[in-house]
N, C-alpha and C positions, 0 to 999 in steps of 0.2 A: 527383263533386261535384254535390249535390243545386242544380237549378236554379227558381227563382222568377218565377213570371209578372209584368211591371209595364207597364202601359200609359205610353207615352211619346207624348206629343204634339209634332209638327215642324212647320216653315213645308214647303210643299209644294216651294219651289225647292231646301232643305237637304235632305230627303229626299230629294229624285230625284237631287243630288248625291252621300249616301252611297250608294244604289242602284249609281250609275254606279261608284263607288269597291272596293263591297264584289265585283260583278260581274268587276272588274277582278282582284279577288284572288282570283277565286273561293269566297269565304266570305258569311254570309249577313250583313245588317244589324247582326239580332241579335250576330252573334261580334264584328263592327267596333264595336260600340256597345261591349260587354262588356270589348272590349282596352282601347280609349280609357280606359274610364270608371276602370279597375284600374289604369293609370298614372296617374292623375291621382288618385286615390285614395294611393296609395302614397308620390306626391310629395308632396304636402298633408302626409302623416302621417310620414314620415320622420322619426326623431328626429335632430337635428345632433350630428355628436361632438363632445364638450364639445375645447375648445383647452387646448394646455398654460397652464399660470400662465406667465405674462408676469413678473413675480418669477422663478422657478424659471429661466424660461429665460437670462435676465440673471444669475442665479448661476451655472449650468453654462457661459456664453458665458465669464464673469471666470474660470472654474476650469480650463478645457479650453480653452480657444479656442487660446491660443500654443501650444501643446503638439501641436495637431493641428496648425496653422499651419506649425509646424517637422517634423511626420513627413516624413519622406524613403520612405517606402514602409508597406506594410499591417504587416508585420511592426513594424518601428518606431513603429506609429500605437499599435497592442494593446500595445506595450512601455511605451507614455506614459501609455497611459488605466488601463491595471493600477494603479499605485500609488493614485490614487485612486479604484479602484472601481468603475471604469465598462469596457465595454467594443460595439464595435460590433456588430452584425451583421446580416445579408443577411433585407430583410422585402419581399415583392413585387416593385418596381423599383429598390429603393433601401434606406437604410439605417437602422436606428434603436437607438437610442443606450438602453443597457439594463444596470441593476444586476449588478454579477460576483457578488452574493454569496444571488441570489435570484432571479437571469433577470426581475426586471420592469424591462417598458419603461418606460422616460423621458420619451423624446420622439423625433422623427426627427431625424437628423443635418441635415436639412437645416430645422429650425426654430432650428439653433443657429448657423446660415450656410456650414455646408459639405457639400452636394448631393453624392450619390452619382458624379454624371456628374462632377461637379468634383474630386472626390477619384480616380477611374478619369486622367481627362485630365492631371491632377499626378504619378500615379504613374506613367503610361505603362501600367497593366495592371487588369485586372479585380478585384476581391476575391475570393483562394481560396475557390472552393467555392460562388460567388454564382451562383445561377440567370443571371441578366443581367450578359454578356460588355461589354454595351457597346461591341461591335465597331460598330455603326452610327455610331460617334462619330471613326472610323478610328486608332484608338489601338492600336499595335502593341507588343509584347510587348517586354520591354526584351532589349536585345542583338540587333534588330533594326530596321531602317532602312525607313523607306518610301521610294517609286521619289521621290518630290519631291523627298524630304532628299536623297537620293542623288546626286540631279543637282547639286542645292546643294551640297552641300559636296565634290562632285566638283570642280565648278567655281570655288571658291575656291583647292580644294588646287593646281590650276594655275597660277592666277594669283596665288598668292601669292609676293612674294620673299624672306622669311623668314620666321624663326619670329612674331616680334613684329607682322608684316602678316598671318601665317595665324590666331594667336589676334582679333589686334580683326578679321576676319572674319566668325570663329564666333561672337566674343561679340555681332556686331549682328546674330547668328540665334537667339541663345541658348545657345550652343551653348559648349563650351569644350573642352581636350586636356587628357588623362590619361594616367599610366602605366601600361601592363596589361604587366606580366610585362615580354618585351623590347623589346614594341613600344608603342604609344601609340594610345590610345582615345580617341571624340570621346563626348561625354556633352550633355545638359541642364544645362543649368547651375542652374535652380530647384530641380531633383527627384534632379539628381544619377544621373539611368536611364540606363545605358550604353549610344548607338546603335550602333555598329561600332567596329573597329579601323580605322584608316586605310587599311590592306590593303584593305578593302573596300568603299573606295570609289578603288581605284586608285594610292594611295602608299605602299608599305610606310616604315615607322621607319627604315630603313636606306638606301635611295633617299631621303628626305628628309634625314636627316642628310647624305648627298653630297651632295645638291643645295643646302643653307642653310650647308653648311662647317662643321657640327658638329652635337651634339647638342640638345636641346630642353631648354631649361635648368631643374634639377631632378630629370632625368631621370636616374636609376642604372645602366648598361647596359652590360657587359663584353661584350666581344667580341674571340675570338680573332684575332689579328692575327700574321702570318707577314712576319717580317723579310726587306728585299728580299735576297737570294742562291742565286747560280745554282744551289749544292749545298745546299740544308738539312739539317742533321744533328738528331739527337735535341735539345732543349734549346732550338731557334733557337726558338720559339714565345714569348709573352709576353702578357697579359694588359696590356690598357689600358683602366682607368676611366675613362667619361665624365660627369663630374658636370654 
């Protein structure tokens, strides 16, 4: 870079100031003056990016808004925004909301009220394939439990004394029981992301069913049962539905 000679005149106490400044960084006057003056040159001239239409945004907020509103996860979000045309994806820290039928952007997801960090924090999990995990935000993967919860809803499933006192527990944690397979899983209640089975946080399905005098109502769950006698023969076995 070709340089240009320019006389610049100082108050004597501002120059002996940059002296002490440029000294200190070991570069001369001249490079402290040159850096300054390029940032401030730069700032000045920057052009602003132009903002989405205010219009447009208020159309996309009426046409997608419920629709993201109700996703229950990322799969589900691309299953909502597909019919109309639209679809998200991963730009720098977050997300922006982009034509399916021609990749141009829109706007960012989060000019239409729903923020990347907030769409991570409702699903329980990152966006497949997003540079940024969002793990700084302590959002663990679904089917898995952090040591806080763990403790919580350790501590309810003791002190609960049935079914009906263990669900209004969870539900003033958020939290709610589901069926997985034969045992029964605690979930989110907003987002519907499955945190453990109750096994793992210390009660199995089967220990609680003894301990509440039956099953979790709603719950489908067969289990083989051996008729009490001292000699069992082929046949003594029986199946008992617990509805």
């Amino acid at each position: 870079m070709e340089l240009e000679s320019v006389t610049l005149k100082l108050p004597r106490d501002l120059l002996s100031g940059a002296q002490r400044v440029a000294t200190a960084r070991d570069v001369t006057i001249g490079h402290l003056v040159r850096v300054l003056l390029k940032r401030e040159v730069e700032r000045q001239l920057r052009v602003p990016k132009p903002r989405p239409d205010q219009g447009l945004l208020a159309a996309l907020q009426a046409l997608l808004a419920r629709d993201i509103a109700a996703a229950v996860d990322w799969a589900d979000l691309a299953a909502r925004l597909r019919p109309h045309g639209y679809e998200m994806r991963a730009k720098g820290g977050g997300l922006v909301l982009v034509k399916s039928s021609c990749g141009t952007q829109v706007c960012k997801a989060s000019d239409i009220g729903f923020a990347y960090g907030d769409l991570v924090a409702r699903f329980g999990v990152a966006m497949p394939g997003h540079p940024h995990s969002m793990t700084h935000r302590g959002v663990m993967p679904a089917g898995q439990i952090d040591p806080c919860r763990h403790r919580l809803v350790s501590a309810h499933l003791d002190a609960a004394a049935d079914w009906s006192d263990l669900a209004n527990r969870l539900a003033g944690e958020g939290m709610e029981l589901r069926p997985m397979g034969a045992g029964l899983g605690i979930h989110i209640r907003a987002t519907g992301r499955h945190l453990c089975n109750t096994t793992a946080v210390g009660a199995s399905y089967d220990a609680l069913i003894e301990r509440f005098g039956g099953p979790v109502p709603g719950h489908t769950h067969e289990i083989p049962r051996q008729l009490p006698d001292a000699h069992p023969q082929a046949g003594d076995f029986h199946t008992v539905v617990r509805d």
